[in-house]
MOPAC internal coordinates of N, CA, C and O (Angstrom, degrees):
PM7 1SCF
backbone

  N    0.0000 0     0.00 0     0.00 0    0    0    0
  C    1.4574 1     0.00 0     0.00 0    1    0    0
  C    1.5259 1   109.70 1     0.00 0    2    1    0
  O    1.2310 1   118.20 1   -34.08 1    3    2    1
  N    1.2190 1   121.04 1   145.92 1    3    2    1
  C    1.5810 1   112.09 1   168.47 1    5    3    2
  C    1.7791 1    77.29 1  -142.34 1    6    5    3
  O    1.2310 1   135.88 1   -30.43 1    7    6    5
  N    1.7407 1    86.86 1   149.57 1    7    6    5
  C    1.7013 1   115.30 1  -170.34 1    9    7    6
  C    1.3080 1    93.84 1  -125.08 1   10    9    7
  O    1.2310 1   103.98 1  -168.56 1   11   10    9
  N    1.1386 1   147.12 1    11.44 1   11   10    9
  C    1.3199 1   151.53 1   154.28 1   13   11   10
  C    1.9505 1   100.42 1    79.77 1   14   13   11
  O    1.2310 1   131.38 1     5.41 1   15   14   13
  N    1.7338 1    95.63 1  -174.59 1   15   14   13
  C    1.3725 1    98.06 1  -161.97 1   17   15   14
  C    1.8748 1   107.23 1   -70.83 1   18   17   15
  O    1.2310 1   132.51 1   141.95 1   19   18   17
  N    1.7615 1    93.43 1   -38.05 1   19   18   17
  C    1.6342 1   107.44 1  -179.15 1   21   19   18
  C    1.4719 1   117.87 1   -49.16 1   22   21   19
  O    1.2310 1   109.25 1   161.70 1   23   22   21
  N    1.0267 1   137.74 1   -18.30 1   23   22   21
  C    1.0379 1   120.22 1  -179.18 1   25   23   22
  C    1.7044 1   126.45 1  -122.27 1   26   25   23
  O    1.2310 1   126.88 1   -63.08 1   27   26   25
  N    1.1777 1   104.38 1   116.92 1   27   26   25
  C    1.8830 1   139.38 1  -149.14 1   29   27   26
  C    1.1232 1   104.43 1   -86.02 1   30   29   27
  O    1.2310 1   110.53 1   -79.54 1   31   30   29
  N    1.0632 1   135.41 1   100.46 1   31   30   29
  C    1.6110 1   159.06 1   143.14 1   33   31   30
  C    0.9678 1   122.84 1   -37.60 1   34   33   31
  O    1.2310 1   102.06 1   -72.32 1   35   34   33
  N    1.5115 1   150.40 1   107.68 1   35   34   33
  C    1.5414 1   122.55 1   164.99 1   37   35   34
  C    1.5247 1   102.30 1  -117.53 1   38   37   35
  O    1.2310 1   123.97 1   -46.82 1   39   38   37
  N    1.7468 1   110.00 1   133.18 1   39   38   37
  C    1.2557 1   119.15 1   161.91 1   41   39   38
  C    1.3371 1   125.36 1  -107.45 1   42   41   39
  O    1.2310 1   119.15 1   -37.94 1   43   42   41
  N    1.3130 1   119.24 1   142.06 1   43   42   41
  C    1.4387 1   142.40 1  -168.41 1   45   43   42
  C    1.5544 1   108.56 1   -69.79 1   46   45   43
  O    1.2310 1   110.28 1   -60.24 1   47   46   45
  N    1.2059 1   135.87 1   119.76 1   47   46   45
  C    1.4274 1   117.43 1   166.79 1   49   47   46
  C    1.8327 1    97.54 1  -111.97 1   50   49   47
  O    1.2310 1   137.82 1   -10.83 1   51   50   49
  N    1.3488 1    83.08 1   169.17 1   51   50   49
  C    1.5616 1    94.80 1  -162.78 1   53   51   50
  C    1.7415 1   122.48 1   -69.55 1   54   53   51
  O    1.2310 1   128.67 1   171.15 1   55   54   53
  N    1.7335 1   100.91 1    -8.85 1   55   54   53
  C    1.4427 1   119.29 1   166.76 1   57   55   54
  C    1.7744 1   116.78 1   -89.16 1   58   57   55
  O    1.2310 1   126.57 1  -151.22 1   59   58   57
  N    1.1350 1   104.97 1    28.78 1   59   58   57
  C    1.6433 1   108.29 1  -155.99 1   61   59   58
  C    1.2450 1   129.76 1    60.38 1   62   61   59
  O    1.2310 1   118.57 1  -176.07 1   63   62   61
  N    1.3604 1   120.34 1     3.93 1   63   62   61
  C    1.7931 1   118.06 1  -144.35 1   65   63   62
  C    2.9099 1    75.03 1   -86.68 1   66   65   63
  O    1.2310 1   141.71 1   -10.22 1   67   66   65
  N    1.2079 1    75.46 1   169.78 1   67   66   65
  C    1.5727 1    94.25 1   151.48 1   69   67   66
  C    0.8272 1   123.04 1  -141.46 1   70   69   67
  O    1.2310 1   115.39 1   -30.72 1   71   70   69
  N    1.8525 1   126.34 1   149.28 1   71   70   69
  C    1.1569 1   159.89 1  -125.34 1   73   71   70
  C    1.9893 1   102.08 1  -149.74 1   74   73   71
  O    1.2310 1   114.28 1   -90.71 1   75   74   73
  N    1.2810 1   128.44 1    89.29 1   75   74   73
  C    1.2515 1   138.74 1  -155.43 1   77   75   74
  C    1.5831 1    93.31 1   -96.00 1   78   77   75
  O    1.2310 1   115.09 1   -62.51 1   79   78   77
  N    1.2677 1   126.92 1   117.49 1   79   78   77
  C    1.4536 1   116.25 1  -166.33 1   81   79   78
  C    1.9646 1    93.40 1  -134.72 1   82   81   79
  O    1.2310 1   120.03 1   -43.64 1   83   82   81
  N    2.0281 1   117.55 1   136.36 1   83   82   81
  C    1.6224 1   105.90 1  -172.32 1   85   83   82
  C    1.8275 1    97.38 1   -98.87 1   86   85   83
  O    1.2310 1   117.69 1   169.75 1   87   86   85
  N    1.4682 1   121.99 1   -10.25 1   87   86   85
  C    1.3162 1   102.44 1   160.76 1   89   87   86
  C    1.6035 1   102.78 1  -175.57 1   90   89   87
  O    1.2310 1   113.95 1   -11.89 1   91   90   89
  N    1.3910 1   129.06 1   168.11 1   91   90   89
  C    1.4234 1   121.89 1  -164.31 1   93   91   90
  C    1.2836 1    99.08 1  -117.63 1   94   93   91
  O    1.2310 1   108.81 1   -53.46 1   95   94   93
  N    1.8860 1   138.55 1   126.54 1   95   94   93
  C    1.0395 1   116.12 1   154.34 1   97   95   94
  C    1.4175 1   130.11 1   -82.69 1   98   97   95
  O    1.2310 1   125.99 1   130.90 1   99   98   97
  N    1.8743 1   106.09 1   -49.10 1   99   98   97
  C    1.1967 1   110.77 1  -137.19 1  101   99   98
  C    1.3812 1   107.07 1  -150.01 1  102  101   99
  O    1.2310 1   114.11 1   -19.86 1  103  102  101
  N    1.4475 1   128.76 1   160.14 1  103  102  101
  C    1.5612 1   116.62 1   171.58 1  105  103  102
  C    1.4254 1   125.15 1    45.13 1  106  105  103
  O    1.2310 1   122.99 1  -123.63 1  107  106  105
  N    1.5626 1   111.88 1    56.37 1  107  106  105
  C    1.1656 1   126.18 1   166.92 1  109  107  106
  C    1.3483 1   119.93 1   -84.64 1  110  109  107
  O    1.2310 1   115.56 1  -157.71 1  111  110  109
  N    1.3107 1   126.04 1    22.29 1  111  110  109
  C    1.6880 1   135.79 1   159.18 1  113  111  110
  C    1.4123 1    80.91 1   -51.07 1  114  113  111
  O    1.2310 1   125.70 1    -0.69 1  115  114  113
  N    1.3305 1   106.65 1   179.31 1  115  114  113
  C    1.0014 1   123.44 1  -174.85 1  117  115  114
  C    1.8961 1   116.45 1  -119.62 1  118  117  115
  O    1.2310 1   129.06 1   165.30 1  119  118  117
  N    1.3633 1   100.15 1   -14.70 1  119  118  117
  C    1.5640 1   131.93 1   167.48 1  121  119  118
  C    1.6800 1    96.26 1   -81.35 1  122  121  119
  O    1.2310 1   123.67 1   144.81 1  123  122  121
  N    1.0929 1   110.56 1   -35.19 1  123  122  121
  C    2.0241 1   106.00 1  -173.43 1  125  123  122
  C    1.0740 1   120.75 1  -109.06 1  126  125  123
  O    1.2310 1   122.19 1  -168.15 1  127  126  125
  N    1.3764 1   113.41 1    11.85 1  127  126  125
  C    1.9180 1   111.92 1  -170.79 1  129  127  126
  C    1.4078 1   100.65 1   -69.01 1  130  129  127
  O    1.2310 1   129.82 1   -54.49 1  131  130  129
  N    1.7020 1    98.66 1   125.51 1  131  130  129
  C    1.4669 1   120.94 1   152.41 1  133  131  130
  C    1.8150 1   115.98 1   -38.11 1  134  133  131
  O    1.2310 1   122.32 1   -84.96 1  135  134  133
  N    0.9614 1   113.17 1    95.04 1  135  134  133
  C    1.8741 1   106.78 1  -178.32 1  137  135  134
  C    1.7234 1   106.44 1   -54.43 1  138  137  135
  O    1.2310 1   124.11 1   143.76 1  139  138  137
  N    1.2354 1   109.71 1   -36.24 1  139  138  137
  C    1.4748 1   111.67 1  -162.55 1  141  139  138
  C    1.5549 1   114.06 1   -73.78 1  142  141  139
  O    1.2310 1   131.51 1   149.01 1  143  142  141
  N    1.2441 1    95.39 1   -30.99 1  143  142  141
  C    1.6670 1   115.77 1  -178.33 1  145  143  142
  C    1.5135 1    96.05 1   -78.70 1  146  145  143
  O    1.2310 1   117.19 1   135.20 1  147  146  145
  N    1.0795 1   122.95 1   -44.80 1  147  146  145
  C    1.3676 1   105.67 1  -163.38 1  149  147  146
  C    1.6245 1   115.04 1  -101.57 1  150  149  147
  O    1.2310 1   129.10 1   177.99 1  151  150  149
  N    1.1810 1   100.06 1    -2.01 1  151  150  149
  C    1.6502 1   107.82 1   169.52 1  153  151  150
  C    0.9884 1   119.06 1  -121.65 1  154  153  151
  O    1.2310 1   115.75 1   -62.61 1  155  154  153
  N    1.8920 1   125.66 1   117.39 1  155  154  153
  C    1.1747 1   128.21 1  -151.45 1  157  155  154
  C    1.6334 1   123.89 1   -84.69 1  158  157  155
  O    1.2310 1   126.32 1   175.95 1  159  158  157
  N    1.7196 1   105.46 1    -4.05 1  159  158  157
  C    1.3390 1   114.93 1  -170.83 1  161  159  158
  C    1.3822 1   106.35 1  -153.94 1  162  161  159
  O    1.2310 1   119.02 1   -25.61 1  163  162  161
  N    1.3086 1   119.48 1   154.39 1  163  162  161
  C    1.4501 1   123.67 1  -157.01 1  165  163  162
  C    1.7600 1    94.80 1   -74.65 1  166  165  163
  O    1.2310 1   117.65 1   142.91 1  167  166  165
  N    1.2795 1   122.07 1   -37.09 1  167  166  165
  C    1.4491 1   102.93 1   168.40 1  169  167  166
  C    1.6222 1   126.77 1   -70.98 1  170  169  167
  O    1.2310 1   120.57 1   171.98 1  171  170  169
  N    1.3195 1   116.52 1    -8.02 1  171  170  169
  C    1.3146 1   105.43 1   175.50 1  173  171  170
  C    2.0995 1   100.06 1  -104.04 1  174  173  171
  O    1.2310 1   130.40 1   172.95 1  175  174  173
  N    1.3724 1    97.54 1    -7.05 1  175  174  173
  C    1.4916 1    79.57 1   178.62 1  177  175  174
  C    1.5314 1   113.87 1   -85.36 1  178  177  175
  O    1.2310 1   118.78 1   160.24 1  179  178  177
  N    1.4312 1   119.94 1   -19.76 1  179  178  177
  C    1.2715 1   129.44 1   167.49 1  181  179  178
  C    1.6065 1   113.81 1   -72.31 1  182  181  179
  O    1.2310 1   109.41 1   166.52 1  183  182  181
  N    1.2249 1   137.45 1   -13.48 1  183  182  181
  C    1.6757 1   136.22 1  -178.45 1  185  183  182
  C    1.5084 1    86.06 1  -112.85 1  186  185  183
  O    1.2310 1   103.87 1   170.35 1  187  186  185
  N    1.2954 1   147.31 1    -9.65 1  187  186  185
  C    1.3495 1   124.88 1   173.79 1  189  187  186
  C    1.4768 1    98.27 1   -85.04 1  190  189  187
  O    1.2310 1   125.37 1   136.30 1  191  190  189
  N    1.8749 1   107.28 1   -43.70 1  191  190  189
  C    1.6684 1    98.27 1  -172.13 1  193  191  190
  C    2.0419 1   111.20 1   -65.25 1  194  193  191
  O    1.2310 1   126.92 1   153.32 1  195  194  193
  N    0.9368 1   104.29 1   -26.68 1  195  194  193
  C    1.3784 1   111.06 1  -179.33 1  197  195  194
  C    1.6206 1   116.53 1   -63.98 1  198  197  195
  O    1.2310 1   123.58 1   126.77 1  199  198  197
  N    1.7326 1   110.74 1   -53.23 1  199  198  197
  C    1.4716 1   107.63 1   164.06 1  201  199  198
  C    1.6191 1   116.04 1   -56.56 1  202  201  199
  O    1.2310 1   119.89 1   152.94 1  203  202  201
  N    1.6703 1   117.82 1   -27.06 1  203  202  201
  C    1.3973 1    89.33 1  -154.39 1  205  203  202
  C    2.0656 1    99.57 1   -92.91 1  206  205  203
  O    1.2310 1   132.23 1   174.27 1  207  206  205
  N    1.4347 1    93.99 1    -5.73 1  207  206  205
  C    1.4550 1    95.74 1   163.72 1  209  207  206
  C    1.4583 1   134.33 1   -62.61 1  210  209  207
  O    1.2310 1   130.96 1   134.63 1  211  210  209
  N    1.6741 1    96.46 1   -45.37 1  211  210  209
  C    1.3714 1   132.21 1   141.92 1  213  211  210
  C    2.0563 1   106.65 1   -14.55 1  214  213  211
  O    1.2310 1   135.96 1    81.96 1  215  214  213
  N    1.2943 1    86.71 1   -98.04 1  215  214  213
  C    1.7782 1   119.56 1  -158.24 1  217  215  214
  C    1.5352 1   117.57 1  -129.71 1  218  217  215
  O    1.2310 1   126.94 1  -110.58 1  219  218  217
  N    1.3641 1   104.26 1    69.42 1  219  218  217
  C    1.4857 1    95.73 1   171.66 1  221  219  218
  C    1.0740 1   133.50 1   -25.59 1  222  221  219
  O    1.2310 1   116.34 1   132.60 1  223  222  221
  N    1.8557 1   124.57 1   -47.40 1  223  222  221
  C    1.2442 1   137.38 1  -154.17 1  225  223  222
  C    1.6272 1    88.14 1   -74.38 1  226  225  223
  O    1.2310 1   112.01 1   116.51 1  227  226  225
  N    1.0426 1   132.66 1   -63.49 1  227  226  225
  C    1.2366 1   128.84 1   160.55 1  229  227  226
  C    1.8996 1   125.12 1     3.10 1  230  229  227
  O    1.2310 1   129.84 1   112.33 1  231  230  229
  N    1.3908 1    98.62 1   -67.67 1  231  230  229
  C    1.1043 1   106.41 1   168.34 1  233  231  230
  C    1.5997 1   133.40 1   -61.02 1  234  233  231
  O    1.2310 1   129.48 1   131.23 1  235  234  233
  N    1.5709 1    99.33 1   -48.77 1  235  234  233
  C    1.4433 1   111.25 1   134.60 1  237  235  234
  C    1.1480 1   141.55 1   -10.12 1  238  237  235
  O    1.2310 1   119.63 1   111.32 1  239  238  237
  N    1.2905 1   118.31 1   -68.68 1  239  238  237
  C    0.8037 1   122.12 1   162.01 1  241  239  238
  C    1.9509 1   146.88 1   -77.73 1  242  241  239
  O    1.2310 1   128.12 1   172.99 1  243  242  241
  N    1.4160 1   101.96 1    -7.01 1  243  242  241
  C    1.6694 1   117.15 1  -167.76 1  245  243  242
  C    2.0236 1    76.77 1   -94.12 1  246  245  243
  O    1.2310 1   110.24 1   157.83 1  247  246  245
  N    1.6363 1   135.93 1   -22.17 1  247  246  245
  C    1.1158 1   118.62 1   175.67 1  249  247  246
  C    1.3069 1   121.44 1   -69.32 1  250  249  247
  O    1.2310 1   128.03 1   129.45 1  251  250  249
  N    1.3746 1   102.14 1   -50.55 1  251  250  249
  C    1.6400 1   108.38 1  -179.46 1  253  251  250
  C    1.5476 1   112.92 1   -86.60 1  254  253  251
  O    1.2310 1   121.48 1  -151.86 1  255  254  253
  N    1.2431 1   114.77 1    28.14 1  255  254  253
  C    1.5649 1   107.36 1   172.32 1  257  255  254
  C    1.8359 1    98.37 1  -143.15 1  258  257  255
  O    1.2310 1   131.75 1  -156.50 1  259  258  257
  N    1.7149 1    94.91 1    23.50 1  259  258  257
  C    1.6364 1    98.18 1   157.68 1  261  259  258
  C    1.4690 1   115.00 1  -134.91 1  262  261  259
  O    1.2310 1   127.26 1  -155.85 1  263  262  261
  N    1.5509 1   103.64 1    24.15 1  263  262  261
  C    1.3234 1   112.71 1  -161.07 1  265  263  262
  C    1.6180 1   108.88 1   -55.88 1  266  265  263
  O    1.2310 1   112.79 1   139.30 1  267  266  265
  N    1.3845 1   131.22 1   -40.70 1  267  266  265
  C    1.1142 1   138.34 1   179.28 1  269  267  266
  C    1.8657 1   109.06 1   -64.59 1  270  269  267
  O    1.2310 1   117.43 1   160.36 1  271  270  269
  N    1.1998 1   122.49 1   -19.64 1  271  270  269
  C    1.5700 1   127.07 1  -174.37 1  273  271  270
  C    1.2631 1    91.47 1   -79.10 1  274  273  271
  O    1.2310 1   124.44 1   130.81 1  275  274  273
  N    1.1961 1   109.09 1   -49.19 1  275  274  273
  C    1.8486 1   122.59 1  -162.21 1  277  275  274
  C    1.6713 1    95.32 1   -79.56 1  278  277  275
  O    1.2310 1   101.61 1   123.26 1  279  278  277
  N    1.0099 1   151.14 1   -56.74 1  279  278  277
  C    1.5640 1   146.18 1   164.41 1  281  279  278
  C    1.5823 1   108.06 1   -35.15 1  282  281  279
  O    1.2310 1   119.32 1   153.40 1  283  282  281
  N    1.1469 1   118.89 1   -26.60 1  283  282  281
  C    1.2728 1   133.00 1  -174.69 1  285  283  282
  C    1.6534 1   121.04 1   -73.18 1  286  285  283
  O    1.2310 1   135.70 1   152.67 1  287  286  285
  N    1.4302 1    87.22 1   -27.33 1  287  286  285
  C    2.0700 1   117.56 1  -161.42 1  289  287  286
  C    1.5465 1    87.79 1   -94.73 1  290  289  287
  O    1.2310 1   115.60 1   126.10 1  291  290  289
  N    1.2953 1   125.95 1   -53.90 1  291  290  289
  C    1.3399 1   117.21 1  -128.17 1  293  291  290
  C    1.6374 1    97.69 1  -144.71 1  294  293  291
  O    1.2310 1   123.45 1   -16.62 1  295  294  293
  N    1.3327 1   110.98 1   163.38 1  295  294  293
  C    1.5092 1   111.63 1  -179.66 1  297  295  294
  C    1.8186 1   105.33 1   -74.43 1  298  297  295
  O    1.2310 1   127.27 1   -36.22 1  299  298  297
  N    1.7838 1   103.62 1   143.78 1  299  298  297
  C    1.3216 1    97.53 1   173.71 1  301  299  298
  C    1.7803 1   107.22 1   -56.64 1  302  301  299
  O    1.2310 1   118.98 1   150.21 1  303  302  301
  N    1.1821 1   119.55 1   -29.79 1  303  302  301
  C    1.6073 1   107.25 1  -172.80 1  305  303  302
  C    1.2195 1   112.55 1   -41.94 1  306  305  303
  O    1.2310 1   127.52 1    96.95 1  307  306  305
  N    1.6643 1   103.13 1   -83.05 1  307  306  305
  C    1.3525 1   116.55 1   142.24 1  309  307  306
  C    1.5329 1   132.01 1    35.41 1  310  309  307
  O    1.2310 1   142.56 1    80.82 1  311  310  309
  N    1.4392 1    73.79 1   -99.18 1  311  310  309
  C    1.9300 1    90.90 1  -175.39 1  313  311  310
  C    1.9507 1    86.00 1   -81.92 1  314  313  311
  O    1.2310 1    88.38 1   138.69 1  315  314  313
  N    0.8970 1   168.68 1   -41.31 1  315  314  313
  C    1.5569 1   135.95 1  -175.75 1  317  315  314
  C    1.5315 1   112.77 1   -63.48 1  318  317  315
  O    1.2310 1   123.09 1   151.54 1  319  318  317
  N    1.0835 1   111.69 1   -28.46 1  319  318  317
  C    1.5891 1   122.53 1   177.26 1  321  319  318
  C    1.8405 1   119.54 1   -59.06 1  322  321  319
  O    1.2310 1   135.62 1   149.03 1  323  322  321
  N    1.5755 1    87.38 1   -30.97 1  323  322  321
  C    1.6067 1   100.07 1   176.94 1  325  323  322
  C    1.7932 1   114.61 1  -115.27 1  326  325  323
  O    1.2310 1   117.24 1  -165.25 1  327  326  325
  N    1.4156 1   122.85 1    14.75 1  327  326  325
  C    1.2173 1   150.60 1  -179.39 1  329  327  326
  C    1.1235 1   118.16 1   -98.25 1  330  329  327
  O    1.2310 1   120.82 1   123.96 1  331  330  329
  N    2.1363 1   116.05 1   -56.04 1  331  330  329
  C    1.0213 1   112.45 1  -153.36 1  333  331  330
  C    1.8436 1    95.12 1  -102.06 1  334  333  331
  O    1.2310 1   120.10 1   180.00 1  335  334  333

């Protein structure tokens, strides 16, 4: 799927910070997230790559506590295929 650049995502991380993302493809494990895809600007793609070097669980967690944004993006098939 591509959702093009227009349409603005915001994800929650578990420190309050947000995570501005323009569309999701692929590898939403949480061990495989695309940084580029999921971070909408070179400053948030550099503090996501830094936390998740940091704290995986972290990352971990800003997936499964956007699960409904991301159901939103992508087919449930889809996203269980790259979930489970």
């Amino acid at each position: 799927h591509d959702f093009g650049s227009e349409r603005r995502v915001i994800f929650k991380t578990k420190k309050g910070g947000e995570y501005r993302d323009s569309y999701i493809r692929s590898h939403l494990h949480y061990e495989d997230i695309d940084m580029e895809n999921i971070a909408g600007t070179r400053r948030a793609y550099d503090e996501l790559k830094k936390k998740r070097e940091q704290n995986r669980e972290n990352v971990k967690w800003m997936v499964q506590n956007n699960r409904k944004k991301i159901l939103n993006l992508i087919s449930r098939r889809n996203y269980m295929e790259y979930i489970s």
